[in-house]
C-alpha positions as CSV (number, residue, x, y, z in Angstrom):
1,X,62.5,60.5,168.8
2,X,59.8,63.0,168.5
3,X,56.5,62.8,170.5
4,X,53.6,61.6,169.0
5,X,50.7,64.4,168.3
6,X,47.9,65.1,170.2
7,X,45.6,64.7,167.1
8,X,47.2,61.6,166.1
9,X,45.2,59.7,168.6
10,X,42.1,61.1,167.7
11,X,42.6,60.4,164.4
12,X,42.9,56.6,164.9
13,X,40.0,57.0,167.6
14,X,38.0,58.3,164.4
15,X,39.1,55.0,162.5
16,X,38.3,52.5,165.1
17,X,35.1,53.8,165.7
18,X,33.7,55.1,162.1
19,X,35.7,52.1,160.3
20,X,35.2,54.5,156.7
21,X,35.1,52.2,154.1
22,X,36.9,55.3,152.0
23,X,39.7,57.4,153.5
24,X,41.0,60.4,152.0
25,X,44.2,62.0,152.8
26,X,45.6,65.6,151.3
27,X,49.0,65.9,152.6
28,X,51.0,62.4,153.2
29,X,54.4,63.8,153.6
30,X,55.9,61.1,155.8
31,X,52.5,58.5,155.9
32,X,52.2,59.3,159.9
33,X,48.8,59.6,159.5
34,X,48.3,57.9,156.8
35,X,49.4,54.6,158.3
36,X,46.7,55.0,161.1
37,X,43.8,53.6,159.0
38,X,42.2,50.0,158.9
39,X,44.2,47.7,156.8
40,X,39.8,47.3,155.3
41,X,39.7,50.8,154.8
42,X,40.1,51.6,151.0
43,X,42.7,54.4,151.6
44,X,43.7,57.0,149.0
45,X,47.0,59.7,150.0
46,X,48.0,62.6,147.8
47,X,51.0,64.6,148.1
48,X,53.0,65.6,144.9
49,X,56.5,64.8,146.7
50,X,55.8,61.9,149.3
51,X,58.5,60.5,151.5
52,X,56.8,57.6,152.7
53,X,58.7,56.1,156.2
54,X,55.9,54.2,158.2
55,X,54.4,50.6,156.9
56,X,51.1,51.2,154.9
57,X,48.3,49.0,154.7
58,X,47.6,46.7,151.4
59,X,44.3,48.9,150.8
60,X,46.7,52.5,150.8
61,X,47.4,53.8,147.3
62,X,49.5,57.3,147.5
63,X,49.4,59.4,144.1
64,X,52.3,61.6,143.7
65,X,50.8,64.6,142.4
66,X,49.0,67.8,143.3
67,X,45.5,67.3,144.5
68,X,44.3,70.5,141.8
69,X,45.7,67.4,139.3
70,X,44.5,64.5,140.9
71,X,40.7,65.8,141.1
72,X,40.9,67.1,137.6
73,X,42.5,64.0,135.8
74,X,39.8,61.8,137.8
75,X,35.9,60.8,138.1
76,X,34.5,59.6,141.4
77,X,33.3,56.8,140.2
78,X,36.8,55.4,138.4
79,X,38.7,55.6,142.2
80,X,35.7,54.6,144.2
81,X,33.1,53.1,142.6
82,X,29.4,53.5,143.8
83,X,30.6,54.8,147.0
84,X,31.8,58.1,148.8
85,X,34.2,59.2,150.9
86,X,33.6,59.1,154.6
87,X,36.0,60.6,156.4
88,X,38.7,62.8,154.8
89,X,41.6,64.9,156.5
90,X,43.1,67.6,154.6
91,X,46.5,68.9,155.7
92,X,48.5,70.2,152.5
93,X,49.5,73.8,151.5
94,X,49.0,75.9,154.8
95,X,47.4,78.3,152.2
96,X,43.9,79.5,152.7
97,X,43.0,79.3,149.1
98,X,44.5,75.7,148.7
99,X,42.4,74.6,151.4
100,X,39.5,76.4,150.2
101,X,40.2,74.6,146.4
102,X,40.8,70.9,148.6
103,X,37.6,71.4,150.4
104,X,35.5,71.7,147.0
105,X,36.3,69.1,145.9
106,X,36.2,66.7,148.9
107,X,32.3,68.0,148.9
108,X,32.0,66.7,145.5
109,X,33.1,63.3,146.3
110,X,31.3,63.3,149.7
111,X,27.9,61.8,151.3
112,X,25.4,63.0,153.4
113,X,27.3,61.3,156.6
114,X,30.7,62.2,155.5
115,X,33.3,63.8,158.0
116,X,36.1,65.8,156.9
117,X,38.9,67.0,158.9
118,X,41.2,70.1,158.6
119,X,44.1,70.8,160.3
120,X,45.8,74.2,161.7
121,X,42.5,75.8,161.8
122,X,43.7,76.9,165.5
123,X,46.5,80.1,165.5
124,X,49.0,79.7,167.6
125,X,50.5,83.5,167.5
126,X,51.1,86.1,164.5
127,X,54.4,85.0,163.3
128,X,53.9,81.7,162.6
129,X,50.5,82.3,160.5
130,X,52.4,84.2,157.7
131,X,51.5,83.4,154.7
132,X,55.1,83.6,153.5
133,X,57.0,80.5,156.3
134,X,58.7,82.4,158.6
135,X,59.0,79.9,161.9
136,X,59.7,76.0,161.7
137,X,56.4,75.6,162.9
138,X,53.8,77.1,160.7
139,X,49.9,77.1,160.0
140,X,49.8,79.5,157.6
141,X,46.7,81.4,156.9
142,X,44.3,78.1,157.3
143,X,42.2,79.7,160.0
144,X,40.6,82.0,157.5
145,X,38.8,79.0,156.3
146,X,36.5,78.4,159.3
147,X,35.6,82.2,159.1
148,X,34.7,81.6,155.0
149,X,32.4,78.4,156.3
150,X,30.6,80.3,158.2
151,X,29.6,83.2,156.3
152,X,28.9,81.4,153.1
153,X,28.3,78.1,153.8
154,X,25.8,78.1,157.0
155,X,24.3,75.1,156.3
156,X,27.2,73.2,157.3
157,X,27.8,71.8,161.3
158,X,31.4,72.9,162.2
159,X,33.3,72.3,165.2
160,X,37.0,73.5,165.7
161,X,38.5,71.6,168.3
162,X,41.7,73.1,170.1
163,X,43.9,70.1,170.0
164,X,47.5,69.9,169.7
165,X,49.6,71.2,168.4
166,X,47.3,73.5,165.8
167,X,43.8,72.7,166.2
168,X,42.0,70.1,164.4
169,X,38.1,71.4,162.3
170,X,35.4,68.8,162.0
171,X,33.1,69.7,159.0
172,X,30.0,67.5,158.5
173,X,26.5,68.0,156.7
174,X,28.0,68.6,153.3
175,X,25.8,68.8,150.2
176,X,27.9,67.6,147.2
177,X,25.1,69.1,145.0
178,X,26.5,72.6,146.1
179,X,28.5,74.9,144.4
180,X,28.7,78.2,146.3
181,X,31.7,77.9,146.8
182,X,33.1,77.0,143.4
183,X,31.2,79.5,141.7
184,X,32.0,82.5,144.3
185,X,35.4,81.2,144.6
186,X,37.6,84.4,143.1
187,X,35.2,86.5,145.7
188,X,36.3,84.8,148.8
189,X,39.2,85.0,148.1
190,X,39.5,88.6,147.6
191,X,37.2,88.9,150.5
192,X,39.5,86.6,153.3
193,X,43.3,87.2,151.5
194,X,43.3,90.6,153.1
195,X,42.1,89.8,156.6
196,X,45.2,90.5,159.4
197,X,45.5,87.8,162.5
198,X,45.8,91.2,164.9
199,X,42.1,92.1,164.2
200,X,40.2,88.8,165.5
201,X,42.7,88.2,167.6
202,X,40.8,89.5,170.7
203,X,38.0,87.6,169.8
204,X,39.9,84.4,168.4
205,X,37.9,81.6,170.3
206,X,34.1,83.1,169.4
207,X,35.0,84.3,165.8
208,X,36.3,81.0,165.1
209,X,34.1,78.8,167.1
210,X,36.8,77.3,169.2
211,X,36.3,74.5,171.5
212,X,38.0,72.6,174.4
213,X,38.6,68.5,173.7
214,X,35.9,67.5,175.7
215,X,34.9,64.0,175.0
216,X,30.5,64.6,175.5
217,X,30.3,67.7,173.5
218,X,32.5,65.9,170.0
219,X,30.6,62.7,170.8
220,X,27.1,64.7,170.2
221,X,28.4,66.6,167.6
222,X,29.9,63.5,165.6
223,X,26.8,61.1,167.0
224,X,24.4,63.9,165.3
225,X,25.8,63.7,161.7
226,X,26.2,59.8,162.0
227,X,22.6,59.2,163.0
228,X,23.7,57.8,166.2
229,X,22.5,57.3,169.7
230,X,24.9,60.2,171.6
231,X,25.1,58.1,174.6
232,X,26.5,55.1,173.0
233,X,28.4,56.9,170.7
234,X,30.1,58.4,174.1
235,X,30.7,55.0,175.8
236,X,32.4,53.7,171.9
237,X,34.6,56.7,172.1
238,X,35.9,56.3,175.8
239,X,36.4,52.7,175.7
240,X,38.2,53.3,172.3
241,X,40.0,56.3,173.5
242,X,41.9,53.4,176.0
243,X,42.9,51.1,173.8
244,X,44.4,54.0,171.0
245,X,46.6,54.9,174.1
246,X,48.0,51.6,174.9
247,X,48.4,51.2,171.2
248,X,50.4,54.4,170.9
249,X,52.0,53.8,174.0
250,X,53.4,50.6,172.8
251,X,54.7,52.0,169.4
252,X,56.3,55.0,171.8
253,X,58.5,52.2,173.5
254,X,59.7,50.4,170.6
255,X,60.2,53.7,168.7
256,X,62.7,54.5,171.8
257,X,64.9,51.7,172.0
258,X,65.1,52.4,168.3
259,X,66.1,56.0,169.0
260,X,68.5,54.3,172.0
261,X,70.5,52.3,169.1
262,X,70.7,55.4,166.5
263,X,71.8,57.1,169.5
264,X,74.8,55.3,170.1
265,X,75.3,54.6,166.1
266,X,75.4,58.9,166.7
267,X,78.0,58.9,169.0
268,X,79.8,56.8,168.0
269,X,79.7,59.1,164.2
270,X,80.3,62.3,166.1
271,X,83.4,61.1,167.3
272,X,84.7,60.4,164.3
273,X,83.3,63.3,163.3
274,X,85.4,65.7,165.6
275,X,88.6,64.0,164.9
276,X,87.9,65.1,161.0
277,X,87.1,68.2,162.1
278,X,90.3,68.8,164.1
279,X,92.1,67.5,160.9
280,X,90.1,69.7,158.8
281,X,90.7,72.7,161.4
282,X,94.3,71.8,160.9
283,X,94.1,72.3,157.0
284,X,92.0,75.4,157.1
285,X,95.1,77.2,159.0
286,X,97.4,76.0,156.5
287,X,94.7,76.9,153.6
288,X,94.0,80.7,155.3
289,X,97.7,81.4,155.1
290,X,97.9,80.5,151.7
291,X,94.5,82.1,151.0
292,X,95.7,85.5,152.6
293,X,99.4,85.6,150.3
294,X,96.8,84.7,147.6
295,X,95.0,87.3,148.3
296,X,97.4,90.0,148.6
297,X,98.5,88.8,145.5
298,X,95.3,88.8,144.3
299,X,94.7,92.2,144.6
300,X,98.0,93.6,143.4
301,X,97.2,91.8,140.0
302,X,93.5,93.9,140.3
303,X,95.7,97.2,140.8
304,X,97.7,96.5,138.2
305,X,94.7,96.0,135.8
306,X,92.9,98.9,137.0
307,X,95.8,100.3,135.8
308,X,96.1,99.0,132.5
309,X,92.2,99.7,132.1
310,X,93.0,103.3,132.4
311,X,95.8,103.1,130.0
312,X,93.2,101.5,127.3
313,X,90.5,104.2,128.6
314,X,93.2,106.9,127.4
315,X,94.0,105.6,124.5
316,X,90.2,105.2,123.1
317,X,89.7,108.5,124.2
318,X,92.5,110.0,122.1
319,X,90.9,107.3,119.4
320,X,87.8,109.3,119.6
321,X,89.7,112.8,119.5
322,X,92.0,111.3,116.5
323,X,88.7,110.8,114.6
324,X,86.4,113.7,115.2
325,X,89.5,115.7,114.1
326,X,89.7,113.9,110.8
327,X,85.9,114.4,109.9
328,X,87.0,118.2,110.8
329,X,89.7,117.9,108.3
330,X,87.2,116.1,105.8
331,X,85.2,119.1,106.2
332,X,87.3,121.3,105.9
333,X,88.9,120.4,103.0
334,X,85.6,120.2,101.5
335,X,85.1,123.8,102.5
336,X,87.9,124.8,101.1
337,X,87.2,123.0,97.8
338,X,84.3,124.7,97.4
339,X,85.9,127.9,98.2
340,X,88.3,127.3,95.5
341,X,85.7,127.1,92.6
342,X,83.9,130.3,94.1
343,X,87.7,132.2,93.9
344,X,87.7,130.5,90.4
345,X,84.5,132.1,89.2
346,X,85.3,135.3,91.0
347,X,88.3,135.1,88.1
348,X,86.2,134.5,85.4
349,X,83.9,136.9,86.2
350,X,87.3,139.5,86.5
351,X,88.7,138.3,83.4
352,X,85.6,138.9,81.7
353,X,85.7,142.6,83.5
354,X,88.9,143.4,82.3
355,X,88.1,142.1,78.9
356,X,85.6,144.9,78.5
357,X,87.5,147.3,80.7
358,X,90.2,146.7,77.8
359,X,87.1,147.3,74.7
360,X,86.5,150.5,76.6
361,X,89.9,151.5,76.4
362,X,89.4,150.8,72.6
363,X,86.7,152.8,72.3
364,X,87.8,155.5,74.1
365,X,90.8,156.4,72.3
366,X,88.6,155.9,68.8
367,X,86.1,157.8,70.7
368,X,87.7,160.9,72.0
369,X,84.9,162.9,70.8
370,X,82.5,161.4,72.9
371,X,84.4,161.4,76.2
372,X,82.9,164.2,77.8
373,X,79.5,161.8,77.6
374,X,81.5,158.9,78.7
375,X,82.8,160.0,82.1
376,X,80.0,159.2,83.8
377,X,79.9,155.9,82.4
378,X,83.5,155.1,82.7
379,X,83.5,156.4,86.5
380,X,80.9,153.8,87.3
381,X,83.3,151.3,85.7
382,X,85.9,152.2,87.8
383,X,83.5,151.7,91.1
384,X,82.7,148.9,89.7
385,X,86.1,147.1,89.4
386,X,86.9,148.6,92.8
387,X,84.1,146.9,94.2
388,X,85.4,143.5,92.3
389,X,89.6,144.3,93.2
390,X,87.8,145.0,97.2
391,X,85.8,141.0,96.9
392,X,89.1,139.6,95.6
393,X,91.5,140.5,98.5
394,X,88.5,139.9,100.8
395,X,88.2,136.1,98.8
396,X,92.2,136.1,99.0
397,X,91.7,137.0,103.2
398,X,89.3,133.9,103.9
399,X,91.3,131.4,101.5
400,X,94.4,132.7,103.8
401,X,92.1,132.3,107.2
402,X,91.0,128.5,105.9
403,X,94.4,127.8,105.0
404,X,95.7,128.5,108.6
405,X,92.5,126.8,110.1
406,X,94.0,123.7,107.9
407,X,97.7,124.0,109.4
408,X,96.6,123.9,112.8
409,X,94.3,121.2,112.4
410,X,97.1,119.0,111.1
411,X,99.5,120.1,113.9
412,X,97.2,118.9,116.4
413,X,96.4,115.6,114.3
414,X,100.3,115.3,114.7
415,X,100.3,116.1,118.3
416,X,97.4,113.4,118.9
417,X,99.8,110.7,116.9
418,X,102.4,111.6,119.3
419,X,100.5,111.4,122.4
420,X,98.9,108.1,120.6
421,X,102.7,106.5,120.5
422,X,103.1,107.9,123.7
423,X,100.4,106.4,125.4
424,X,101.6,103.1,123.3
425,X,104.6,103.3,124.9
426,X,103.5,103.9,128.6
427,X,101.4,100.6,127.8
428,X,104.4,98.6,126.9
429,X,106.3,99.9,130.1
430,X,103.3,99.3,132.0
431,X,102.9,95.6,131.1
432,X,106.9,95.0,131.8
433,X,106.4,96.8,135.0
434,X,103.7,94.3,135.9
435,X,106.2,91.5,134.5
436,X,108.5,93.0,136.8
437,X,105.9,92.7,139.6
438,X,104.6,89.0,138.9
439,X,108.9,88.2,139.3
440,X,109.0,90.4,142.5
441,X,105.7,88.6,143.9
442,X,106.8,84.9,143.4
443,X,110.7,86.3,145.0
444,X,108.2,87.6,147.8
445,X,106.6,84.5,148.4
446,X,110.0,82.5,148.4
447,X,111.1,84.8,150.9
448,X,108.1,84.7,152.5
449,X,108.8,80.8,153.0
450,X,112.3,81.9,154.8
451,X,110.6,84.6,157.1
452,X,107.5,81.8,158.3
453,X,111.1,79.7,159.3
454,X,112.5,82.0,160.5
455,X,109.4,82.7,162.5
456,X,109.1,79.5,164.0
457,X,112.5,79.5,165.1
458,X,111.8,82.9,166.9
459,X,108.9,81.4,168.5
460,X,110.7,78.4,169.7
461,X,113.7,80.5,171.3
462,X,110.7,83.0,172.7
463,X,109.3,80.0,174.5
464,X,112.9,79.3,176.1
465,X,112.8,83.0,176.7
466,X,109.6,83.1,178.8
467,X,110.4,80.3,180.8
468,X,113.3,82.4,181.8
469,X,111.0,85.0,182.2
470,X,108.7,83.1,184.7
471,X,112.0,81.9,186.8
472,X,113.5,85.6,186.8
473,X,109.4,86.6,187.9
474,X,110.0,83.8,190.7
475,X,113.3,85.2,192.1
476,X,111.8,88.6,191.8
477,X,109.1,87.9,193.6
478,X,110.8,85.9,196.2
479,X,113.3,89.3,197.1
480,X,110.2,91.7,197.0
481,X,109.1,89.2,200.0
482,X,112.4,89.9,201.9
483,X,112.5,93.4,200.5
484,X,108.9,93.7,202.9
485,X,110.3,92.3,205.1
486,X,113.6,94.1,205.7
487,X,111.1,97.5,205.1
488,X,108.8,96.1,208.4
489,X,112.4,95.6,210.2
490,X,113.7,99.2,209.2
491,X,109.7,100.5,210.1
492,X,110.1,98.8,213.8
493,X,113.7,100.1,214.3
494,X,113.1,103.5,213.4
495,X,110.1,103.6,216.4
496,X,112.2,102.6,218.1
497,X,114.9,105.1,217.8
498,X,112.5,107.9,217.3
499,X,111.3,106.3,221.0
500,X,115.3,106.6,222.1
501,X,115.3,110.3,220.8
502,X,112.3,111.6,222.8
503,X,113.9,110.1,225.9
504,X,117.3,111.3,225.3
505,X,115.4,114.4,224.9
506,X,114.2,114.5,228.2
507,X,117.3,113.5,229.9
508,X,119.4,116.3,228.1
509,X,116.4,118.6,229.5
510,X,116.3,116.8,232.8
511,X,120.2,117.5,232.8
512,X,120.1,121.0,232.0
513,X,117.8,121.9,234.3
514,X,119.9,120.5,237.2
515,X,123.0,121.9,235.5
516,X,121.2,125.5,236.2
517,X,119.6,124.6,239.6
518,X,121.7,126.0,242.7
519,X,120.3,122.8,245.1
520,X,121.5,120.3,243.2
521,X,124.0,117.5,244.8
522,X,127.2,117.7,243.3
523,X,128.2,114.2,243.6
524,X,125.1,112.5,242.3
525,X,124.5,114.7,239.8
526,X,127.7,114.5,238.1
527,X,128.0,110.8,238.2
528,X,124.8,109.6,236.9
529,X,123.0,112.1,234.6
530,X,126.4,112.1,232.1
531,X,126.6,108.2,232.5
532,X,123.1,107.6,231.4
533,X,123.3,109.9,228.7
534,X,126.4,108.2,227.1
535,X,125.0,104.4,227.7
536,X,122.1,106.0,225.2
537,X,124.1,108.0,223.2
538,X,125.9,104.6,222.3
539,X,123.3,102.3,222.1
540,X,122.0,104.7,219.7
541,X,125.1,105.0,217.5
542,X,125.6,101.2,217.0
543,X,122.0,101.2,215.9
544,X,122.7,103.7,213.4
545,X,125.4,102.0,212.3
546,X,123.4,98.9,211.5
547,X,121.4,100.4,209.2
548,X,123.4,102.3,207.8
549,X,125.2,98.5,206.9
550,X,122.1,97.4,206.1
């Protein structure tokens, strides 16, 4: 059962004593205080996901949608008629802006006696007025609303009451003709979204006009928006303020021998509930033994493709290689084409040389006259052809070069085939070596089978062997005990001879000083000194002998 809020009471209080003919709610959620209107009161809730659980008047109609939606889709007069609201409480998004939007246009809708209420307008610390929800309980950034009312709207009479568990804001003297807020709207909020809790938190109470529930100074303040007499108004509200508590007091009882009931309907769930969950605990042994050999398996079949992704990785690289190596090829054979027709006119060109090196040779013989005049000419000739046999052999050198360049290239295009079927090869092993290991897992996990059987019978002959254990501990214990004690004997004997020893000490020095004496009695002396020495010496023997047994 949860306890009843503080402003829940006031809130019917309000309703007994205003009797609103329209009641406006933003924010139904559960209808808790929804359900606290007069079943006369025309009553109107809006909340886009309600989950209504308390029994609503005949005169309550909820509309599941945002109040942004419900405002815009709607006229005043189509959902009340001729009349206004006259008392409203708004308590949806925790969300200064949403409130800000909510409030315009409750003033729309309003009268010149209309009271509207706003909840969480009281911080409670940092954390839980986040804007993002941080905390189960949460008021959001709401407060910056009573900070906006007063520096833009001044005209209106505000009291914040501090009321659990957030605070509770009355707003009265609203003027539905007004739009300053509407039309200044995107400047508000740039001007409050900023604002930090830490810097009015020193002066929380004063910056936000923060007042103690005192019954005189909200019946004046509600008794001077009404119209009312304040003294009457005062007497209504404390006679009412009675009656709300027996009311509430009443619905407390029966709400607890309801919770009584669901308590025992709990228990009596819970313990079925803990015998599934020592069924289920049960299960999730068995399953996290399975899960773990899974797992292990798991990730051998991951090593085993990393594996095999490296294989392919190789063999697209050599791909690559295999390619760039025949466009080299491709270019190089066209190189060498074109070297080929170059070589080709270098031939014609000495063809056509020694065609005219052979008319010379004509006209020198018929001209042996004229070879004196010649020489020169035929010299240049011969510089000439040297020049043409010197670019042939160097034509002959590069074809030779190219034609080298051209064997190696194919060599290595034959060493990347190999290392292609290679690498084809190492694939094929690699996938019967993972064959191999999917046979060797599933002969793993049959013998794993044997060794958790094995295991079991281990732990059953390790229990026998403890309780051995604890019986040998028992014995053990049991002769450390007499070992003690046969230690504390042995302790008390040994005084006791060490005792014997200092006294036969004394009589042997006793003895030997009478032995040297020259007044000593001869008789006496003899007889009793030697006597008491050997009744000691005895007694001291047998008791050596005993522990020495011992």
């Amino acid at each position: 059962m949860r306890a009843i809020p503080e402003y829940y009471y006031l809130l019917r209080e309000l309703h007994l004593l205003l009797r609103p003919a329209h009641y406006l709610e933003i924010g139904v959620q559960y209808g808790e205080s929804l359900c606290l209107a007069e079943p006369e009161t025309q009553t109107i809730g809006i909340d886009p996901e309600p989950e209504i659980r308390h029994e609503l008047t005949a005169n309550t109609t909820v509309f599941p949608e945002k109040s942004d939606d419900f405002f815009a889709a709607r006229k005043k007069e189509d959902v009340l008629g001729n009349g206004v609201i006259d008392l409203a409480f708004i308590d949806g998004m925790h969300l200064f802006e949403s409130v800000l939007d909510d409030f315009i246009h409750v003033e729309r809708w309003a009268g010149p006696h209309t009271i509207v209420l706003i909840h969480d307008t009281v911080p409670a610390d940092a954390l839980s007025v986040k804007r993002e929800r941080q905390t189960r309980f949460w008021t959001g950034d709401v407060y910056k609303f009573v900070l906006c009312l007063k520096e833009f709207r001044p005209d209106l009479k505000i009291y914040n009451l501090n009321i659990g568990p957030s605070g509770l804001c009355f707003v009265g003297n609203l003027n539905p003709a007004s739009t300053v807020l509407s039309d200044r709207r995107s400047e508000i909020v740039n001007r409050f979204m900023d604002i930090e809790y830490s810097t009015i938190a020193p002066n929380r109470d004063s910056l936000l006009c923060i007042r103690e529930n005192s019954n005189e100074e909200l019946s004046r303040f509600l008794a001077g928006i009404l119209g009312r007499p304040t003294q009457e108004f005062q007497a209504q509200m404390q006679t009412l303020r009675h009656d709300v508590q027996k009311e509430f007091s009443g619905k407390l009882q029966a709400e607890c021998e309801k919770s009584a009931e669901t308590i025992r309907e709990l228990q009596a769930a819970l313990k079925k509930h803990r015998e599934t969950i020592v069924r289920r605990d049960q299960a999730l042994l068995q399953f996290n033994e399975t899960k773990q050999a899974l797992e292990k398996w798991r990730a051998e079949c991951v090593r085993q493709k990393e594996l095999l992704a490296a294989l392919r990785d190789t063999v697209a690289r050599r791909d690559a290689s295999l390619e760039k190596l025949k466009l080299e090829r491709e270019t190089t054979v066209r190189k060498t084409e074109h070297l080929q027709q170059l070589l080709a006119e270098q031939k014609s060109v000495i063809d056509r040389r020694e065609t005219e090196y052979r008319q010379q040779k004509e006209l020198l013989a018929a001209l042996r006259d004229t070879v004196s005049r010649r020489d020169a000419s035929l010299e240049k000739l011969k510089l000439e052809r040297e020049a043409l046999v010197q670019k042939t052999e160097c034509m002959h050198r590069l074809l030779e070069e190219r034609n080298s360049v051209i064997d190696k290239r194919n060599a290595e295009i034959a060493a990347g085939k190999m290392e292609i079927e290679k690498c084809r090869t190492a694939v094929i092993w690699r996938d019967e070596a993972l064959e191999k290991q999917k046979r060797r897992i599933e002969e793993l996990s049959i013998s794993l089978e044997k060794h958790r059987a094995a295991i079991d019978k281990r732990d059953a002959a390790l229990v026998k062997h403890k309780a051995v254990i604890a019986k040998r501990d028992e014995a053990l214990l049991r002769h450390q005990a007499a070992i003690a004690k046969r230690d504390g004997w042995l302790a008390q004997n040994r005084r006791i001879i060490d005792d014997k020893c200092v006294e036969l000490r004394l009589l042997t020095e006793q003895l030997m000083q009478i032995r040297n004496s020259r007044s000593y009695r001869a008789g006496q002396c003899i007889t009793y000194f030697p006597r008491k020495l050997r009744i000691v010496w005895r007694k001291f023997r047998n008791r050596q002998k005993k522990q020495i047994a011992l």
